[in-house]
C-alpha positions in Angstrom: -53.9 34.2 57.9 -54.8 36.9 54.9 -58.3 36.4 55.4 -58.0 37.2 59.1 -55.4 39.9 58.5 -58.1 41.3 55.9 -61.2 41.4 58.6 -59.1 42.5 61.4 -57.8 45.4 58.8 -61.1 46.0 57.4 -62.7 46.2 60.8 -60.0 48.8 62.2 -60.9 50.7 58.7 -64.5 50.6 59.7 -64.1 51.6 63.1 -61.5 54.6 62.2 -64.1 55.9 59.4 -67.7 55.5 61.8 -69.3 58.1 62.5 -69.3 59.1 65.9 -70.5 61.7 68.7 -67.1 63.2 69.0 -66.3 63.6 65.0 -69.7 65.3 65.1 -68.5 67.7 67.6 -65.8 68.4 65.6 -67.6 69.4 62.8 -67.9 66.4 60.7 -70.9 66.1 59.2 -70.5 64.0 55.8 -72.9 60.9 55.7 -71.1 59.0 53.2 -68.2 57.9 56.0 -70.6 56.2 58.3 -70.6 52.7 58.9 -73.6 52.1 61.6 -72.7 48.0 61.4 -68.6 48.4 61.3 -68.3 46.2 58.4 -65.6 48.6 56.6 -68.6 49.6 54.1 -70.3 53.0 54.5 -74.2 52.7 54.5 -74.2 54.2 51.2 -72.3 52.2 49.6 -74.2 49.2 51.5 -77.1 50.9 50.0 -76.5 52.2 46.6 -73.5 49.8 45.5 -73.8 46.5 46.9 -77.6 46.5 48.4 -76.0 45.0 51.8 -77.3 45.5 55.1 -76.2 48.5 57.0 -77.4 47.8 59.8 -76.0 44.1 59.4 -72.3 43.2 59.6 -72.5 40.1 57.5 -75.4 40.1 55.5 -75.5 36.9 54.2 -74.5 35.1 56.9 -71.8 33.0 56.3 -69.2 34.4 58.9 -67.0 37.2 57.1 -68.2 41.2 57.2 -69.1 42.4 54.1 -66.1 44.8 53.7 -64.3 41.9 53.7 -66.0 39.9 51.0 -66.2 43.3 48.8 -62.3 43.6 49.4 -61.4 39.9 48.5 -63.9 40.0 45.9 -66.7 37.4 47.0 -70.2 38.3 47.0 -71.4 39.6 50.8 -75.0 38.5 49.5 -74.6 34.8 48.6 -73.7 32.6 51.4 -72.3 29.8 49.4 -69.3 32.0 48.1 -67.2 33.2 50.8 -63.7 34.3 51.3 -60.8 31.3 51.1 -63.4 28.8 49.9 -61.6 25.6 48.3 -61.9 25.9 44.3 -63.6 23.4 42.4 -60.1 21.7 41.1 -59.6 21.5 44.9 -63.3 20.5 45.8 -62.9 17.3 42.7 -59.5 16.3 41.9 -60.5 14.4 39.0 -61.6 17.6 37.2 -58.3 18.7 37.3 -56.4 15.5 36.3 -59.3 14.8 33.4 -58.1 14.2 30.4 -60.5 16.6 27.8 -59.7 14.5 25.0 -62.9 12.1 25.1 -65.4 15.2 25.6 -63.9 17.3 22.6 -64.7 13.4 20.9 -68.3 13.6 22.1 -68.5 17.1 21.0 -67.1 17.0 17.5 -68.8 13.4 16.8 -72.2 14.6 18.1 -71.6 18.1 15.6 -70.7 15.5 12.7 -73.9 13.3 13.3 -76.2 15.7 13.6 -74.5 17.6 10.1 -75.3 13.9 8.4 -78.6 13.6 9.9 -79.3 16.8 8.8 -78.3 16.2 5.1 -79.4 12.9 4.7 -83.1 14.5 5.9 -82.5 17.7 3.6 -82.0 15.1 0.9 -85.3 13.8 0.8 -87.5 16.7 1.0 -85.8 18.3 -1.6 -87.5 16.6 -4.2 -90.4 18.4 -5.2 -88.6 21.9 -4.7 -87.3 22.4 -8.2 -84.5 24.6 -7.5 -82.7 22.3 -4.8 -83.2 19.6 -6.7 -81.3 20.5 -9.3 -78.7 21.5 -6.7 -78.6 18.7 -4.7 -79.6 15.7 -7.7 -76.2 14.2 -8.0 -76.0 13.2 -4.3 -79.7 11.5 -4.7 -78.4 7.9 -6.0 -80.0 5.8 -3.5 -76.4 4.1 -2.7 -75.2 7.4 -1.4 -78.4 8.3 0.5 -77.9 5.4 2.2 -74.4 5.5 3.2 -75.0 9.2 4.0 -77.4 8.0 7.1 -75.2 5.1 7.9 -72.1 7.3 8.9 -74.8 9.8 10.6 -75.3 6.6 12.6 -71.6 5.5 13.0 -70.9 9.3 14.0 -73.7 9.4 16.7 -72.2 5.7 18.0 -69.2 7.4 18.9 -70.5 10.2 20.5 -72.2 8.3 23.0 -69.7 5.6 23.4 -67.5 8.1 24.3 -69.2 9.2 27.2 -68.3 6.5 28.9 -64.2 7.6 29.0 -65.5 11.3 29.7 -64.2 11.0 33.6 -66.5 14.1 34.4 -69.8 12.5 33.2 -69.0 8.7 34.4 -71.2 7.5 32.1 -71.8 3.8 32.2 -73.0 1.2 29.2 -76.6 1.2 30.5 -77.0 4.8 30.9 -75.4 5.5 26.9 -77.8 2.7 25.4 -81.2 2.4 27.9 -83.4 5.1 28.3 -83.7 7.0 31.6 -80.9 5.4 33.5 -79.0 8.2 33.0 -78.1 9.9 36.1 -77.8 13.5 34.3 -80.7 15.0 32.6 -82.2 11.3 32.2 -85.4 12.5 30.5 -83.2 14.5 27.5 -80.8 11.9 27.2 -83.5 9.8 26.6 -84.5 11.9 23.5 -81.0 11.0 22.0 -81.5 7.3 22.9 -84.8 7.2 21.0 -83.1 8.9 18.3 -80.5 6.9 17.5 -82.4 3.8 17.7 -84.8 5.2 15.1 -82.0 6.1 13.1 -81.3 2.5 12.5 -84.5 1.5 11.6 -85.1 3.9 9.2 -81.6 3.5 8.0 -81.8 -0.5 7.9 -85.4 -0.1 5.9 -83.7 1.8 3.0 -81.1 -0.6 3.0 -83.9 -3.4 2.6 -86.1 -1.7 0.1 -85.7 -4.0 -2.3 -87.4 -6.5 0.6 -90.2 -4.7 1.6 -93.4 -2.8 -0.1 -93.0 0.4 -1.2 -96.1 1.4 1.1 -93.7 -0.4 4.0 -91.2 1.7 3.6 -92.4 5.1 3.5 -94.4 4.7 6.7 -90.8 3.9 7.9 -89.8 6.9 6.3 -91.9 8.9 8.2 -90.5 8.0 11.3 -87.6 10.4 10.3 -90.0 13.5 11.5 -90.3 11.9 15.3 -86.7 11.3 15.1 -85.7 14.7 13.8 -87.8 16.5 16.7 -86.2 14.3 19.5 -82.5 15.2 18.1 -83.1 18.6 18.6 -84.8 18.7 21.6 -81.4 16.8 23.1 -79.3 18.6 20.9 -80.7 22.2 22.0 -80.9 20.6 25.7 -77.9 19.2 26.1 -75.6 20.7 23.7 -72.8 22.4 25.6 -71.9 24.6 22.5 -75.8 25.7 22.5 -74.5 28.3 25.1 -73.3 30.1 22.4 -75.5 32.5 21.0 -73.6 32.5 17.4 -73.7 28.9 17.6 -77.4 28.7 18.5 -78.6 31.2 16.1 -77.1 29.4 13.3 -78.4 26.0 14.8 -81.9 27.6 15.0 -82.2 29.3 11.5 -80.7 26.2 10.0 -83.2 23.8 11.3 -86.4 26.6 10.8 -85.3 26.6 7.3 -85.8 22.2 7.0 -89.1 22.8 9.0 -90.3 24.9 6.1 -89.0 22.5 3.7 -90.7 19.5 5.5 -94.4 21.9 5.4 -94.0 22.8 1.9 -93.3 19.0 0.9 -96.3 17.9 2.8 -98.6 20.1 0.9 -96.8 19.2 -2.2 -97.9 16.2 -1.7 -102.1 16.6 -0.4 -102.2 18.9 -3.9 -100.5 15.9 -5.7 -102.8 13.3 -3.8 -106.0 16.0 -4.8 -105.0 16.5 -8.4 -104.7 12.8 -8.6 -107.7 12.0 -7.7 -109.6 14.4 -9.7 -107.5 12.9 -12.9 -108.5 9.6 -11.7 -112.5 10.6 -11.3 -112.4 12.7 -15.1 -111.0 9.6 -16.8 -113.7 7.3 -14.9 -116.1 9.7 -16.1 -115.3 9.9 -19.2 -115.0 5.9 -19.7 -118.5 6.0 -18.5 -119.6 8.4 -21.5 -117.6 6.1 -23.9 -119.8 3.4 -22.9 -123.2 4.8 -23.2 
C-alpha cells in the first residue's frame, strides 16, 4: 500500500510539474520542471543526477517509475533492486537465526594458524641474518620449533572443522578435508587443503629427524616454500578480513618482508655452497703440491 500510495503520488507530482502547451502560454518557460516521461523526475535531473531515461518511465524495467525508486531510495537503473523487495533475512531465514559463534571460530583460529605458520617459517630463515638471530635464538631449540608448527597445525584443524557448524557455509566433512569438493570457491579452498596436509608432513619430518637423513629432511623442508605460497593465495582469497585495507596492508608488507628473508637466505646459501667449493678445490690443490 506505501509503494502504490508513493507511484500514484509521485505520478500526480509528475503530471502537476510537466511541462505543457498551456503553462507555456502562460509564460513558463523553465526547462528544469519538465518531465517528458511523467516519472516524477525532471529530464535534468534524469540527465545530470541519476543518468535515467527521460524519455522512459521506468528505465530499468522492473515495473516502478523512476521517481519512485529515487523517492524510496532503490536504484531506477538496476533491475534486481526495486521498491518493497523482501530483505535478505527475509529471503534466508537461517541467516537471521545463525548463530555467528562458529564463523568468529573460523576467523580467529585461521588468524592464529597462519601467525604460527608464519613464525615457525620466520624461524628458520633467520639463521644466517645475524641480527635476527640474535633476536630470535632463544626460541630456536628444536623442541620448541617443533611444537611451534604443531599448534599452527592444531589451530588450522579448527578452523576448518569449524566450518562445518558455520550454518551459512554448510560445509560438509568431504568438502573441509578433500580437495575441490567444495561447493564455494572449490579451486582456493583447495589451496588451504594442500596446505594443511603439507603442514603435517613437514611437521611430522622434524619430529622424526632423528629417523631420517639429514639430506631427507631438508628436501622436506623445502616443501615449506610450496606450502607458504598456497596459504596465501587462500588466505588473500578467501579471507573475509582481507576486505580490509588496514588489515591487508599489514598482511601484505608482513609477508613481502619473509619473501625477502627467504631470497636473501637462498643466496646465503649458493655463496656458502661457492665458497665451499673453492675451499674444497685450494686444499685439494695444495695436497697435490705436498705430494710432488
Amino acid at each position: 500500500m506505501v509503494i502504490a500510495f508513493i507511484g500514484v503520488f509521485s505520478f500526480g507530482f509528475a503530471r502537476a510539474e510537466q511541462l505543457t502547451p498551456t503553462a507555456i502560454g502562460q509564460g513558463i518557460t523553465d526547462v528544469s520542471v519538465v518531465d517528458s516521461d511523467s516519472d516524477g523526475l525532471s529530464d535534468q535531473l534524469e540527465i545530470k543526477t541519476y543518468k535515467t531515461d527521460p524519455k522512459k518511465a521506468d528505465t530499468d524495467g522492473d515495473g516502478f517509475f523512476d521517481g519512485t525508486e529515487v523517492t524510496v531510495g532503490t536504484d531506477p537503473l538496476d533491475a534486481k533492486i526495486f521498491p518493497g523487495m523482501p530483505s535478505e533475512q527475509e529471503l534466508n531465514p537461517k541467516v537471521k537465526n545463525e548463530n555467528p559463534l562458529p564463523w568468529y571460530i573460523v576467523r580467529a583460529s585461521g588468524f592464529v594458524a597462519f601467525s604460527l605458520l608464519y613464525l615457525s617459517i620466520l624461524l628458520g630463515l633467520t639463521i644466517r641474518v645475524p641480527f635476527l638471530h640474535k633476536l630470535f635464538a632463544p626460541l630456536y631449540a628444536m623442541q620448541g620449533h617443533c611444537w611451534i608448527a604443531f599448534q599452527a597445525i592444531l589451530f588450522a584443524l579448527i578452523h576448518g572443522v569449524m566450518l562445518m557448524f558455520d550454518t551459512y557455509t554448510k560445509f560438509r566433512f568431504v568438502d573441509v578435508f578433500i580437495m575441490y569438493a567444495s561447493p564455494i570457491s572449490p579451486g582456493l579452498v583447495a589451496f588451504g587443503i594442500a596446505a594443511f596436509y603439507l603442514m603435517i608432513i613437514v611437521t611430522a619430518s622434524s619430529y622424526a629427524r632423528k629417523f631420517i637423513s639429514q639430506k631427507t629432511w631438508r628436501t622436506m623442508h623445502f616443501l615449506n616454500i610450496i606450502l607458504y605460497i598456497f596459504v596465501i593465495i587462500h588466505a588473500y582469497k578467501l579471507g573475509t578480513d582481507m576486505q580490509n585495507d588496514t588489515v591487508r596492508i599489514v598482511f601484505m608488507s608482513a609477508n613481502g618482508f619473509l619473501v625477502l628473508l627467504m631470497f636473501f637466505n637462498m643466496f646465503s646459501r649458493i655463496i656458502q655452497n661457492i665458497s665451499r667449493k673453492k675451499d674444497a678445490n685450494a686444499a685439494s690443490g695444495g695436497a697435490n703440491m705436498i705430494r710432488r
